[in-house]
C-alpha positions as CSV (number, residue, x, y, z in Angstrom):
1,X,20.9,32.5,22.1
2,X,20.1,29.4,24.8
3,X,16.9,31.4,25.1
4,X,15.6,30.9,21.7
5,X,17.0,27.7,21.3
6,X,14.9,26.8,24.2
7,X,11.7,28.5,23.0
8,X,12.3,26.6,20.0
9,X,12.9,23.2,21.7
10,X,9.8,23.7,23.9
11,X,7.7,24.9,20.8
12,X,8.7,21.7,18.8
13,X,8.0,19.1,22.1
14,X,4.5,20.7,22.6
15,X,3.9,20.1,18.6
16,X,5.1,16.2,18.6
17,X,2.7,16.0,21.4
18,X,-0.3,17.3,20.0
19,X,0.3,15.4,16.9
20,X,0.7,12.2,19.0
21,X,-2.4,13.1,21.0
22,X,-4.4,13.5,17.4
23,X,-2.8,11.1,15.6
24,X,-4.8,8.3,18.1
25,X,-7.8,9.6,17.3
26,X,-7.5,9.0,13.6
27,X,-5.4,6.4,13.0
28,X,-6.7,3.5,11.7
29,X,-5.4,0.1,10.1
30,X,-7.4,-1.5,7.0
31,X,-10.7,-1.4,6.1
32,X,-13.3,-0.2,8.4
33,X,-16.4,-2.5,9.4
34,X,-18.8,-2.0,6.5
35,X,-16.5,-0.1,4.1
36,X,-15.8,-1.2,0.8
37,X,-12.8,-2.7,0.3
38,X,-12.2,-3.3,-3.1
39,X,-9.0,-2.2,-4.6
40,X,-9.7,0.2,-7.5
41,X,-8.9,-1.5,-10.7
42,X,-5.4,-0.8,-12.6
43,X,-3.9,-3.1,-15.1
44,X,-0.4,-5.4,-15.0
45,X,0.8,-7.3,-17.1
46,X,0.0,-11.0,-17.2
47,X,2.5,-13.9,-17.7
48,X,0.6,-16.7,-16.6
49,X,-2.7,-17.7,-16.7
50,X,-5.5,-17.5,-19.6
51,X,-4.2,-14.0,-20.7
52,X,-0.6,-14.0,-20.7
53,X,1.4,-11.2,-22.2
54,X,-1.1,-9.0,-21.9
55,X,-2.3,-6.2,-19.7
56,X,-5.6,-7.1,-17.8
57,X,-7.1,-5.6,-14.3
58,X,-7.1,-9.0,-12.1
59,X,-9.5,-6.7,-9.8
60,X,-12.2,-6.5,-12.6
61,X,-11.7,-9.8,-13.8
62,X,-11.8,-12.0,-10.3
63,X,-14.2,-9.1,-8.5
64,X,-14.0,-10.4,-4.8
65,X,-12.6,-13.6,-5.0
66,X,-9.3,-14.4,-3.8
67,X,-6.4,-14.1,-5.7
68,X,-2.8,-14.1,-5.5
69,X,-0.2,-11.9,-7.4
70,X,3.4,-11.6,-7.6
71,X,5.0,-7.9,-8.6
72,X,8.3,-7.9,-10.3
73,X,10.3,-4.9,-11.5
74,X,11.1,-6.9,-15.2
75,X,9.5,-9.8,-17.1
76,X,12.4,-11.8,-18.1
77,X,11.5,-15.3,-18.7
78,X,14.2,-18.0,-17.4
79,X,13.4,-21.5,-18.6
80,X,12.8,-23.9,-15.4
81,X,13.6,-27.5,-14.8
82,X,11.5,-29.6,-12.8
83,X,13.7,-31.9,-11.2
């Protein structure tokens, strides 16, 4: 039984470190020099701006510009005071 269990433990170090040894090769963060990196387009819905309540890709509408967006899990409107 310590046997096997050893094969076994051996077996599973000499797999993390082949995956650790491959994994370097192919990891990489972002988008690559000269790769496109435009999101692909998908559409939330809008509560500010010039379309609001309705759905509308911000991808195909800004294209590369800048822009900044907030995700919430609910659209419940709260009224604000300025003070």
């Amino acid at each position: 039984m310590k046997k096997c269990l050893s094969i076994v433990a051996l077996v599973a170090a000499g797999l993390i470190v082949v995956q650790a040894i491959n994994a370097q090769d192919g990891l990489k963060s972002g988008p690559q020099v000269g790769q496109i990196s435009r999101p692909k387009p998908f559409f939330p819905l809008n509560l500010n701006g010039p379309t609001p309540d309705q759905k509308q890709c911000r991808v195909c509408r800004n294209g590369n510009n800048p822009v900044a967006m907030i995700f919430a899990r609910g659209a419940r409107r709260t009224p604000t005071s300025s003070s």
